[in-house]
C-alpha positions as CSV (number, residue, x, y, z in Angstrom):
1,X,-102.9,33.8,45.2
2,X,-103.7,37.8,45.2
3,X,-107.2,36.6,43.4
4,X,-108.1,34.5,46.5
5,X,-108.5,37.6,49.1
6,X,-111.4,38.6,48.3
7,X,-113.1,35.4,49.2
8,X,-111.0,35.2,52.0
9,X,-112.5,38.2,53.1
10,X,-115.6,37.4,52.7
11,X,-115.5,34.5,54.4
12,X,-113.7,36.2,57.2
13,X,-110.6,34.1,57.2
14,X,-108.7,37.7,56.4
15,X,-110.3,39.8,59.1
16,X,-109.3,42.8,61.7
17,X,-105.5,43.6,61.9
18,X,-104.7,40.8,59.1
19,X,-106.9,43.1,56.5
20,X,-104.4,46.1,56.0
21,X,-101.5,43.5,55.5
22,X,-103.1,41.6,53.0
23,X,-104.2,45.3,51.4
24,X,-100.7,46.5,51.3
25,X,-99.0,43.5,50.2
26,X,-102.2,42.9,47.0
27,X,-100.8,46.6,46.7
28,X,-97.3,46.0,46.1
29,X,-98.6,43.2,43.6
30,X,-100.5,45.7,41.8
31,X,-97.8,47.5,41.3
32,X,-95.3,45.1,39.9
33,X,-93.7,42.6,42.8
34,X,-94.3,39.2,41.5
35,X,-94.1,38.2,44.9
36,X,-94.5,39.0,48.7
37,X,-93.7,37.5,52.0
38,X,-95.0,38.0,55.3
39,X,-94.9,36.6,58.7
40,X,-94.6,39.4,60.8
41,X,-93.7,37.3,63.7
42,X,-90.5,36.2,62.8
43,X,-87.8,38.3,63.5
44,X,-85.7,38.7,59.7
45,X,-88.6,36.5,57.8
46,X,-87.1,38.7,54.8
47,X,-83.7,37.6,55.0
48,X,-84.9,33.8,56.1
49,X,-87.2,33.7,53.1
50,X,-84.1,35.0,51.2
51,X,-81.8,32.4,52.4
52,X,-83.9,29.6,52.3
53,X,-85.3,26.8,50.5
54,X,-88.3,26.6,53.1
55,X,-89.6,29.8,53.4
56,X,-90.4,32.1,55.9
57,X,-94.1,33.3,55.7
58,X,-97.0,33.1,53.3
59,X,-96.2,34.1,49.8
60,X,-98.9,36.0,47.8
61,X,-98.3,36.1,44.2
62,X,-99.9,37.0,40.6
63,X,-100.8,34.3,38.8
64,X,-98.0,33.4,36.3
65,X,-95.1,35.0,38.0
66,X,-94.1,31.9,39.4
């Protein structure tokens, strides 16, 4: 959930390259997604996350848009 980065953070499970992902996808949150995937080591994880019922990546989401 968007409200558990900053602990994640601090704890420095979210650290170096990870930190502007999770920044830029908390952005798009703020901004109105209810949701965002990402795995960028999957080639497609958009369309697999899409076309799915498992998922393709970690979903970050506000808290009721579920």
């Amino acid at each position: 959930e968007v409200s558990e980065i900053e602990g994640y953070k601090q704890a420095g499970v979210i650290a170096g390259g990870m930190l502007p992902k999770i920044e830029g996808m908390a952005d798009a949150i703020y901004k109105g997604a209810t949701g965002v995937i990402i795995d960028g080591r999957v080639p497609h994880s958009i369309l697999l996350e899409m076309f799915s019922d498992r998922g393709a990546g970690t979903m970050f989401y506000r808290r009721g848009s579920r």
